[in-house]
VOBA-1610 file (N, C-alpha, C; in pm, whole numbers, padded with zeros to 5 digits, always signed):
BEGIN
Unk+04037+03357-16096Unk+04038+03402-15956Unk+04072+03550-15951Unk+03983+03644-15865Unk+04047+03722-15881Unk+04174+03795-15834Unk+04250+03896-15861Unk+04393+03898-15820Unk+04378+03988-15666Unk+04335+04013-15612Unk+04295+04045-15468Unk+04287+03904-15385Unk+04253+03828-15433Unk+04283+03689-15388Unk+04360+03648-15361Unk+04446+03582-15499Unk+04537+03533-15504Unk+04631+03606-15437Unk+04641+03741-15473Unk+04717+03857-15352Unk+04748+03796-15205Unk+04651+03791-15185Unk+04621+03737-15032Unk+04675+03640-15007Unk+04656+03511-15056Unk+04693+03386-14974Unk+04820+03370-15061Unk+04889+03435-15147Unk+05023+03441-15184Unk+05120+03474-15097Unk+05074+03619-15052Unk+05194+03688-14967Unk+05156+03710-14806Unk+05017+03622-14775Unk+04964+03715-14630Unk+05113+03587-14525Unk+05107+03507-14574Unk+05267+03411-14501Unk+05359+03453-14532Unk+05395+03525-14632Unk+05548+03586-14664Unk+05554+03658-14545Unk+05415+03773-14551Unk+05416+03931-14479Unk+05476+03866-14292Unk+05409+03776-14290Unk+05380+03710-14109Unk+05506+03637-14101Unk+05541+03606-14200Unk+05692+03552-14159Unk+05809+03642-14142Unk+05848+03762-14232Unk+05909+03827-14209Unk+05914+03963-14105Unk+05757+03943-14100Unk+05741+04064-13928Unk+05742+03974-13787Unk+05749+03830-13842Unk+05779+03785-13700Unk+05955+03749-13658Unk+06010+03827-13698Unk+06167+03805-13685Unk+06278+03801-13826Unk+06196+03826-13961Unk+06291+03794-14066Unk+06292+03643-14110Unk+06242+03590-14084Unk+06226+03462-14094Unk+06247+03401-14262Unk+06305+03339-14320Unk+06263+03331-14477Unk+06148+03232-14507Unk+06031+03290-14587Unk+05943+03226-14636Unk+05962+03088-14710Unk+05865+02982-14695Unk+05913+02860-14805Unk+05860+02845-14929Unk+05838+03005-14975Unk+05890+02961-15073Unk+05888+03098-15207Unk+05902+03155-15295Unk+05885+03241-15372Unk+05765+03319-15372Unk+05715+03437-15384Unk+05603+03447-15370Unk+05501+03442-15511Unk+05380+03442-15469Unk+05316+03410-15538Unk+05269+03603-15680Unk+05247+03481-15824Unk+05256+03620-15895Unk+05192+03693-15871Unk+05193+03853-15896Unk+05131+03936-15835Unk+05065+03955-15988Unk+04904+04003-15947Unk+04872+04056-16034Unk+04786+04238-16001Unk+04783+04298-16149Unk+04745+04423-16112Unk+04676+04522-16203Unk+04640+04632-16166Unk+04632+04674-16302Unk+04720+04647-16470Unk+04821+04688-16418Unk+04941+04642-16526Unk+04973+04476-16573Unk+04915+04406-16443Unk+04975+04260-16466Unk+05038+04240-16451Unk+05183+04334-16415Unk+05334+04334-16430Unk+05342+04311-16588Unk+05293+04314-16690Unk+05313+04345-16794Unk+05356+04275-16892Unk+05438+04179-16862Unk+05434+04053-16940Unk+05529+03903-16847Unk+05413+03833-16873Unk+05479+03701-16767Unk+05589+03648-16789Unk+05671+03594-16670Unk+05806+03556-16692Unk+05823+03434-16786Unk+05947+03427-16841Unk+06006+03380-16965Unk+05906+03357-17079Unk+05794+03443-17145Unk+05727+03489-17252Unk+05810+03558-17313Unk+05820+03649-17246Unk+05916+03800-17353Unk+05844+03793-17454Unk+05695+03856-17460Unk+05718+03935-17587Unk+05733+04085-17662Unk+05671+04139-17756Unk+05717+04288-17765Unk+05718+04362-17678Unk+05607+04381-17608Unk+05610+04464-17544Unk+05651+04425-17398Unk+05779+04489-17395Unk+05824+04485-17210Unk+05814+04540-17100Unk+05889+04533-17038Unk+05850+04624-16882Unk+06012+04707-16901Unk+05964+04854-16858Unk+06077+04943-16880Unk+06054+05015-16735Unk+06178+05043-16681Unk+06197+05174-16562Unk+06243+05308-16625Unk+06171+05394-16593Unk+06250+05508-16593Unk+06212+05618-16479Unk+06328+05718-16417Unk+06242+05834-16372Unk+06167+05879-16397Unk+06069+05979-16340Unk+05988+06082-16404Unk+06047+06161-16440Unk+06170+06212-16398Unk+06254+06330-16448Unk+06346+06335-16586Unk+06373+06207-16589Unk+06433+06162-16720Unk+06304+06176-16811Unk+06231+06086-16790Unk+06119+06096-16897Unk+06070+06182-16915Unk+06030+06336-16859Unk+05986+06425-16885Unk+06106+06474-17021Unk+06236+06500-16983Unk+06317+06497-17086Unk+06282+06446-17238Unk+06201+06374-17247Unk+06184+06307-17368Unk+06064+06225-17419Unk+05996+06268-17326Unk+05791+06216-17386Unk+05768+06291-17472Unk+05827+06429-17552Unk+05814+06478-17608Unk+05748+06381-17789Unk+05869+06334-17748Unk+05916+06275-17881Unk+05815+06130-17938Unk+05765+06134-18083Unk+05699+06042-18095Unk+05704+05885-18081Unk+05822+05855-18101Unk+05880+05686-18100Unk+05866+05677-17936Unk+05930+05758-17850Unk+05942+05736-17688Unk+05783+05716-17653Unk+05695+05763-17697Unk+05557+05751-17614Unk+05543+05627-17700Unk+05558+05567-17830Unk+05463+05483-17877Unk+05586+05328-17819Unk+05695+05328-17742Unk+05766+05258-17673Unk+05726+05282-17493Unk+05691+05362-17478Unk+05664+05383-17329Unk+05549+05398-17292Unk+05443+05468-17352Unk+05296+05499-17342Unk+05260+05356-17332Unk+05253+05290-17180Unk+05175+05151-17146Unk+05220+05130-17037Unk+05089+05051-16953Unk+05133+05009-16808Unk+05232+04950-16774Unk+05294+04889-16876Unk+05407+04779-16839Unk+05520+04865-16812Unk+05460+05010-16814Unk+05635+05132-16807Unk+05644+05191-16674Unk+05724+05129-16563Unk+05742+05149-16448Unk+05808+05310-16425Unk+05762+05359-16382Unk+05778+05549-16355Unk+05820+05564-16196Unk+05906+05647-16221Unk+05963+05618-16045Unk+05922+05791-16034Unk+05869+05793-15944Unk+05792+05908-15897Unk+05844+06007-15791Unk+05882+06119-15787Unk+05956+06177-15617Unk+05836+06142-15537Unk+05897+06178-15430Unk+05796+06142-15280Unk+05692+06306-15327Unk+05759+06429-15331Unk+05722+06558-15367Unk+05731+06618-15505Unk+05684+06641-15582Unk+05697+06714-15687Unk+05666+06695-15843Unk+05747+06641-15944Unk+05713+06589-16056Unk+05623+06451-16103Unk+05544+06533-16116Unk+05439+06332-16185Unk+05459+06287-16309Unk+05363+06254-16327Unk+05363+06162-16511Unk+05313+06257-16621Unk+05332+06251-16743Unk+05299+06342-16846Unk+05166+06331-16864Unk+05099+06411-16911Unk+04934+06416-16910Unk+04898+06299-17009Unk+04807+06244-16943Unk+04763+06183-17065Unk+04812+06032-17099Unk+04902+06011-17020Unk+05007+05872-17054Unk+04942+05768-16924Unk+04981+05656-17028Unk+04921+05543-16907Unk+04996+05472-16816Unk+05100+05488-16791Unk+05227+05448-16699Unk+05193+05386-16574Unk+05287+05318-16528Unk+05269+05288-16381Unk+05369+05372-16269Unk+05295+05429-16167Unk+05440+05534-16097Unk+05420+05419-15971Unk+05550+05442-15919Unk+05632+05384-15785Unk+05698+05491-15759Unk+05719+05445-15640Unk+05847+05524-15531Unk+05925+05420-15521Unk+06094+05494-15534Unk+06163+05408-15458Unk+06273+05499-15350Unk+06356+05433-15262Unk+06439+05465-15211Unk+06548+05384-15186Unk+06682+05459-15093Unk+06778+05424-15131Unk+06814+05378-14983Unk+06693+05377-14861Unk+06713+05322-14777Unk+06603+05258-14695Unk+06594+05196-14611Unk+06444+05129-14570Unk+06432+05143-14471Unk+06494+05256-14376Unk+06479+05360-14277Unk+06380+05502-14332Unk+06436+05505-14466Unk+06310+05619-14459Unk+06213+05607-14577Unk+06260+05470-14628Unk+06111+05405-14704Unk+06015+05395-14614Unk+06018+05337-14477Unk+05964+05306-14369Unk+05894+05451-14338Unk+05937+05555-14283Unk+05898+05676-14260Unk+05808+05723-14358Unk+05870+05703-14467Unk+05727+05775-14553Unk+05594+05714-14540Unk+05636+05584-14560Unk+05470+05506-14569Unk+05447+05562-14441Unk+05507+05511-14303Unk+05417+05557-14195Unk+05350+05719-14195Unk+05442+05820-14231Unk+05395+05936-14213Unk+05287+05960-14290Unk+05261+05904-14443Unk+05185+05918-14567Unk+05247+06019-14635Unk+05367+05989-14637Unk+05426+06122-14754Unk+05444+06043-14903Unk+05335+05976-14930Unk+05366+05872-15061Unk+05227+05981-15158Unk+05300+05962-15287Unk+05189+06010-15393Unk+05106+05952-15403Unk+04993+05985-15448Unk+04876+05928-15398Unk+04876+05789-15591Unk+04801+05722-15563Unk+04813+05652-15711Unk+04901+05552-15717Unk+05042+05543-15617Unk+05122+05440-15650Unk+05123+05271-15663Unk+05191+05220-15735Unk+05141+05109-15760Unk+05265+05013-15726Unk+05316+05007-15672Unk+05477+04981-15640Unk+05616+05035-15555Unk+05655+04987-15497Unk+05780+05049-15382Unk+05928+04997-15410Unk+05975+05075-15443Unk+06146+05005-15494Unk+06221+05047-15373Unk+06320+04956-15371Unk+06466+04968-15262Unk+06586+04964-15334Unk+06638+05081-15350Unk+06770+05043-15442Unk+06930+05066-15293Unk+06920+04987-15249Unk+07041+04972-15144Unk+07145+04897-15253Unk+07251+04992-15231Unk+07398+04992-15294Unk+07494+05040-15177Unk+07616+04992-15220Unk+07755+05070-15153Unk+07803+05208-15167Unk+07683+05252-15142Unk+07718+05382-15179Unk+07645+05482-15060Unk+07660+05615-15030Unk+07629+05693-14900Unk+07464+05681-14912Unk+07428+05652-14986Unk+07276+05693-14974Unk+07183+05547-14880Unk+07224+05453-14902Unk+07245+05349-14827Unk+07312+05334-14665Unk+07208+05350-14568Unk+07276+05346-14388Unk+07329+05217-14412Unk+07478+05236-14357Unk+07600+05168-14317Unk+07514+05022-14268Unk+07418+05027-14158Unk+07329+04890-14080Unk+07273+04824-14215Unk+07230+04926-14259Unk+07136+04834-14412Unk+07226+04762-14483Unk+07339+04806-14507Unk+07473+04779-14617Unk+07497+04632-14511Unk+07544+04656-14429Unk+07613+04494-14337Unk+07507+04384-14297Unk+07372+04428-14348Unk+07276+04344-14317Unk+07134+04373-14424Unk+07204+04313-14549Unk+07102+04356-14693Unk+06971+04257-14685Unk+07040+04126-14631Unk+06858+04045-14648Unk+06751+04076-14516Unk+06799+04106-14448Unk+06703+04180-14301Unk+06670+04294-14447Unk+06658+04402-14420Unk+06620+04511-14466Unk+06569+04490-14592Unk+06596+04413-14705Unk+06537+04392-14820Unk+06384+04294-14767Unk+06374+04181-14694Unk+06283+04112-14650Unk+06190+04288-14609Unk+06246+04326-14520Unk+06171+04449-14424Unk+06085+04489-14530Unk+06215+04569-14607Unk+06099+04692-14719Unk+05970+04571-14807Unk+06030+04460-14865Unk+05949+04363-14963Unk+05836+04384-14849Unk+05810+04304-14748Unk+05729+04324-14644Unk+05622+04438-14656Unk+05697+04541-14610Unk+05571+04670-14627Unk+05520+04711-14742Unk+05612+04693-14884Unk+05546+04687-15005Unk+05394+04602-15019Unk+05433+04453-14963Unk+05291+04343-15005Unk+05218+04415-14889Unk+05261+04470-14770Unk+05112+04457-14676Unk+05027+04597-14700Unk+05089+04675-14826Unk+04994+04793-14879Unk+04977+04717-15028Unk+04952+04639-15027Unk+04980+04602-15151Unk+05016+04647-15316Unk+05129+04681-15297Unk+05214+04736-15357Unk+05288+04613-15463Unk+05310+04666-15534Unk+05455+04544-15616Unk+05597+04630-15549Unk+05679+04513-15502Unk+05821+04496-15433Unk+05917+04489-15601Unk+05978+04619-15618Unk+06054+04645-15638Unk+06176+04603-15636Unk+06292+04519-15635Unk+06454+04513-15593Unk+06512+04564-15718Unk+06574+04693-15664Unk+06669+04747-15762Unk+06830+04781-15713Unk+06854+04775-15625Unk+06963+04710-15617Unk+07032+04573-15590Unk+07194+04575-15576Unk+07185+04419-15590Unk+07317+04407-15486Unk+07321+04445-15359Unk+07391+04410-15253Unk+07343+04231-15199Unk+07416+04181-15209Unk+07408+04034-15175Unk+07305+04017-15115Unk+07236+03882-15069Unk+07143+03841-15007Unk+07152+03688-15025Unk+07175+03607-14905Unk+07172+03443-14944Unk+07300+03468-15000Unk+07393+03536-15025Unk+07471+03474-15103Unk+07493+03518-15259Unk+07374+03566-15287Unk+07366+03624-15423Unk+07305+03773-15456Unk+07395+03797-15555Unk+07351+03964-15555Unk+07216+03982-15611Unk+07131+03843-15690Unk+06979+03853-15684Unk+06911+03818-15617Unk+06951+03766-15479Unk+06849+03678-15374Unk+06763+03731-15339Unk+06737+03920-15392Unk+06632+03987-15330Unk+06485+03943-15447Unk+06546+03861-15520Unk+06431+03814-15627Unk+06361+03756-15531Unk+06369+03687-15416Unk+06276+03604-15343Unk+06132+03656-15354Unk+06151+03757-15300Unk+06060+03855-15221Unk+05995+03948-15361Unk+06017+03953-15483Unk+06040+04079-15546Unk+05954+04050-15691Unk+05882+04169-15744Unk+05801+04119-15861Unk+05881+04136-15978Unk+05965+04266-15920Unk+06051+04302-16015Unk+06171+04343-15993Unk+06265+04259-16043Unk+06406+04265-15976Unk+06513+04388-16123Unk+06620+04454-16081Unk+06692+04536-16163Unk+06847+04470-16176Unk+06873+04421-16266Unk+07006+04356-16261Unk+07129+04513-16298Unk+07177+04582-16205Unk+07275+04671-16245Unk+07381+04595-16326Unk+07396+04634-16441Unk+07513+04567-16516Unk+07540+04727-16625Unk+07513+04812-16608Unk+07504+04928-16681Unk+07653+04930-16675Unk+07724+04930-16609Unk+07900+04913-16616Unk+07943+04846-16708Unk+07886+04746-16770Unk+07949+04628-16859Unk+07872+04710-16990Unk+07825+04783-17012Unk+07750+04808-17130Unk+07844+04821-17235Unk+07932+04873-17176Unk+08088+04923-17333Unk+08131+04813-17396Unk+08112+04678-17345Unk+08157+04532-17348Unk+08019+04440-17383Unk+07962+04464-17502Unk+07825+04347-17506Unk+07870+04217-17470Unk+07955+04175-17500Unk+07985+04020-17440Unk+07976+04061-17319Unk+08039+04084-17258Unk+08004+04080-17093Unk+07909+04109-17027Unk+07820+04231-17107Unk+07747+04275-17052Unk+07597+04127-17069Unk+07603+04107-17146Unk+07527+03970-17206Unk+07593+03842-17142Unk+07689+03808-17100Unk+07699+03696-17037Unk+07655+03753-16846Unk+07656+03872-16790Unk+07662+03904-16694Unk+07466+03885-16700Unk+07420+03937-16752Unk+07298+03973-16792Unk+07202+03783-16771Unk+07279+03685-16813Unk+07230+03589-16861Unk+07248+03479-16724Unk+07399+03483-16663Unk+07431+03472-16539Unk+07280+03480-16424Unk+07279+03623-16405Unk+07204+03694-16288Unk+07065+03651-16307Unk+07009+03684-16442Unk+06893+03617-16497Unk+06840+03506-16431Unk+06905+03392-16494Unk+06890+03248-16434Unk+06908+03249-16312Unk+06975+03295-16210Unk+07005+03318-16047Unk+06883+03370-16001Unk+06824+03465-16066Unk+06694+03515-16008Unk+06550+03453-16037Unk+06558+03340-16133Unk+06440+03280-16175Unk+06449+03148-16080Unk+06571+03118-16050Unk+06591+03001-16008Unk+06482+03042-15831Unk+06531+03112-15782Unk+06525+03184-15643Unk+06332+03259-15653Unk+06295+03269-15724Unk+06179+03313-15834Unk+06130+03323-15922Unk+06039+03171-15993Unk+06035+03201-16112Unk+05915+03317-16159Unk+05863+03377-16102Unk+05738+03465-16151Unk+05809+03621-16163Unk+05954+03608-16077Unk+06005+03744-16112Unk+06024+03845-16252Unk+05992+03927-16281Unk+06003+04011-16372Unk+06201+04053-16389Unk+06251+04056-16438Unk+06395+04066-16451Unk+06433+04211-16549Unk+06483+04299-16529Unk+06521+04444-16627Unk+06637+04414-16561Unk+06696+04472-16697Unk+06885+04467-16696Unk+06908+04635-16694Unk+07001+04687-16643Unk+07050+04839-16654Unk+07103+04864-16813Unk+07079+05002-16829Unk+07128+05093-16966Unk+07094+05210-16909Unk+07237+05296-16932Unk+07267+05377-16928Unk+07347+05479-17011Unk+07296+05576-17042Unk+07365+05713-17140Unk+07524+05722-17092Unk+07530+05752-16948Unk+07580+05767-16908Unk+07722+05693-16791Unk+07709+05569-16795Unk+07711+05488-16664Unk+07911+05553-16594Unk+07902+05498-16481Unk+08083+05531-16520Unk+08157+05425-16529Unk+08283+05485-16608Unk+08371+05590-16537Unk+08340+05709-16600Unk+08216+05735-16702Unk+08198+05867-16765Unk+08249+05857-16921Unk+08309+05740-16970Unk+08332+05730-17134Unk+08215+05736-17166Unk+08227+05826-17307Unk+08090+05829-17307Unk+08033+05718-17435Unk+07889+05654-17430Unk+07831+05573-17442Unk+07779+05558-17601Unk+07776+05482-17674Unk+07783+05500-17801Unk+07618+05422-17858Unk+07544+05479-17944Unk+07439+05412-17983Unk+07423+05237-18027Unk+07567+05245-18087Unk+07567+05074-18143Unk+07593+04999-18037Unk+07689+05044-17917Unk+07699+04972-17777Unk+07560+04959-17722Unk+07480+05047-17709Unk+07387+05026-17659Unk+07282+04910-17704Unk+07280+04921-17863Unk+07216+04825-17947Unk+07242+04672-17952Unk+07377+04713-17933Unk+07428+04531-17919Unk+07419+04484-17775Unk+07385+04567-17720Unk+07309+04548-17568Unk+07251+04491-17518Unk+07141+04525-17661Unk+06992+04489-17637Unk+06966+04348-17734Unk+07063+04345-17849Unk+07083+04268-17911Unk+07110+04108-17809Unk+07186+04138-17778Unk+07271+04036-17674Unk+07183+03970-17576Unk+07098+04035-17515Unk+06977+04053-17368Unk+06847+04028-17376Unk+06857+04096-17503Unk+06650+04088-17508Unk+06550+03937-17520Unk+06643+03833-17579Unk+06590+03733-17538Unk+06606+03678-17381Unk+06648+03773-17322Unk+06682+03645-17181Unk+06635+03763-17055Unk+06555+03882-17094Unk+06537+03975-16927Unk+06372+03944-17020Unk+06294+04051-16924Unk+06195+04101-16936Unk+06153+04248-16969Unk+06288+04316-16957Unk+06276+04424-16983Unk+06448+04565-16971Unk+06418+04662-16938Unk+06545+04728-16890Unk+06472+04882-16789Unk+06589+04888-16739Unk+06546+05046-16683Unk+06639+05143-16732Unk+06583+05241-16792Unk+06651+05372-16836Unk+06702+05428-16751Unk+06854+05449-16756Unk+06895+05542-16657Unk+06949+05639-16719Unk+06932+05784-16684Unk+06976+05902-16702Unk+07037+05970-16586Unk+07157+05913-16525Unk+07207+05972-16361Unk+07253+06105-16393Unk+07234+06160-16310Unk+07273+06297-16272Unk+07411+06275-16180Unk+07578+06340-16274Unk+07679+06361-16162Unk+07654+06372-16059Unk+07696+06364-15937Unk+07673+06385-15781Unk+07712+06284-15736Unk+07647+06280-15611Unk+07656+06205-15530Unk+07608+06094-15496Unk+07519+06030-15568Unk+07454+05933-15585Unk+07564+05861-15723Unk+07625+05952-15794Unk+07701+05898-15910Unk+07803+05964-15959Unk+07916+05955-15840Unk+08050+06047-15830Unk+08117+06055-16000Unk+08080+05936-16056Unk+08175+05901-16152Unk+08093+05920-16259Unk+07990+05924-16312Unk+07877+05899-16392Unk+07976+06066-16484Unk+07958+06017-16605Unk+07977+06127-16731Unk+07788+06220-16712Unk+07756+06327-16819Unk+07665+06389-16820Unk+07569+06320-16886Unk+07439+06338-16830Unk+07356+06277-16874Unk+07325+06277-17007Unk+07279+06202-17156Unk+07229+06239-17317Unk+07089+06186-17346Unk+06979+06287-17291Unk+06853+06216-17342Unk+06796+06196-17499Unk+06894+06264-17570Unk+06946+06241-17735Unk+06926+06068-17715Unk+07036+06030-17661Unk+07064+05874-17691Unk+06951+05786-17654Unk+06868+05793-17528Unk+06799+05720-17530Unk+06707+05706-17604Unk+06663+05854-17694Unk+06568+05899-17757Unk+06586+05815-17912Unk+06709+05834-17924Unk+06752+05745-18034Unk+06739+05572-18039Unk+06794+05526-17953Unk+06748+05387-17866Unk+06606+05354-17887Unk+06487+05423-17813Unk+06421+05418-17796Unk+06336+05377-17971Unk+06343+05491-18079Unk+06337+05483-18197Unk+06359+05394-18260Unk+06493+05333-18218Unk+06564+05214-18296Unk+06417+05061-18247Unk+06410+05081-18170Unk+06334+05011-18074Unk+06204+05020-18153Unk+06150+05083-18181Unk+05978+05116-18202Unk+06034+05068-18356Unk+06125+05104-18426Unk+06097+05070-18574Unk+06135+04936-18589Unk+06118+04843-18462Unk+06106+04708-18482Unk+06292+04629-18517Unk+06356+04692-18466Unk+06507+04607-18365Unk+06511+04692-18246Unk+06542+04531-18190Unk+06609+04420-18296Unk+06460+04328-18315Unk+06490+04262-18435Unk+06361+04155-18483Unk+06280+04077-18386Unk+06167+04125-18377Unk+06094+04087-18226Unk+05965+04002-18320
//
């Protein structure tokens, strides 16, 4: 069948349920398919996964040969500005937009301030200023909202943050092709970070099984200790049988990440390497 189809009579009841009042759909939505495919189907996992990264981070480090022959593929989600930096020449990536509120996710699509090419819309609503106070006290209204305008451009729905919903900090899996489990905090701790990882997992398959699942890693995460290659490894060690993938984060101090240490695109670069020369044993 083709996936313009299935598109259709998957999500055209999600879309009509949630613009007629928020309403929750009965039932998960249906898989999306796309150029990319979303890249590899849920609970397969095989080599090749689905990765997030900025464009700005990644420009940092496409340089390098192991990072393109780990990232050079559709299954590599590229978060794109609304203005300015694109994808490296030549690379086959997938770019999205995301934002950090669905007041002016909303605005862009209406105005058309979106890059042209995108293939996906992320919402990363957190407790944090970048997130309106209304969105924060009322996360499944606004997560339904943005999922919403993602399928009716048909877009892949994004959830990258994980402010409650239903009850659970993955309930935005409902709605979502590809959900981001933040656990980048637990990274210093592989046990935890791997039982937290394995937790959320199952919570979001349960709620969706066609969801795509990436766990956080970060160079950097806070309180700013800084982040060690074998932590990272036993990370992945711990995880890689049970997500679909991870998103690279390289935060920039500020305000989006009061606490965050300086960014090391060294480490991921290294990561990344460790990765292509085949660990962990895939």
């Amino acid at each position: 069948m083709e996936w313009r189809r299935v598109w259709g009579m998957g999500l055209l009841g999600l879309t009509a349920a949630v613009l007629a009042g928020g309403r929750r759909p009965p039932g998960p939505v249906a898989a999306f398919r796309s150029r990319a495919e979303m890249a590899v189907p849920a609970g397969a996992l095989p080599s090749r996964r689905v990765w997030i990264i900025a464009a700005s981070a990644l420009d940092r480090i496409a340089g390098n040969p192991a990072v393109r022959q780990v990232l050079d593929h559709p299954s590599t989600w590229v978060s794109v500005p609304v203005h300015g930096q694109g994808l490296p020449q030549g690379w086959r990536v997938t770019p999205f937009v995301h934002f950090a509120s669905e007041a002016a996710l909303a605005r862009a699509v209406r105005t058309g301030r979106l890059p042209p090419g995108i293939r996906g819309l992320g919402y990363d609503n957190e407790r944090w200023p970048l997130t309106p106070a209304r969105e924060q006290r009322n996360p499944a209204r606004y997560v339904a909202r943005a999922a919403a305008l993602a399928h009716r451009h048909r877009w892949a729905y994004l959830q990258l943050g994980n402010l409650p919903v239903d009850g659970s900090r993955v309930g935005g899996a409902r709605w979502a092709q590809v959900i981001d489990l933040q656990v980048q905090s637990a990274e210093r701790d592989p046990a935890r970070y791997a039982a937290l990882v394995r937790r959320w997992t199952a919570a979001a398959r349960r709620r969706n099984p066609q969801v795509q699942v990436v766990a956080g890693l970060s160079t950097n995460p806070p309180p700013g200790t800084p982040v060690t290659l074998a932590e990272l490894e036993a990370d992945v060690r711990a995880s890689e049988r049970v997500v679909n993938g991870y998103w690279l984060n390289l935060p920039e101090p500020g305000r989006a990440c009061p606490r965050c240490g300086p960014p090391d695109p060294a480490l991921v670069v290294r990561l990344l390497a460790w990765w292509a020369a085949g660990q962990p044993p895939r």
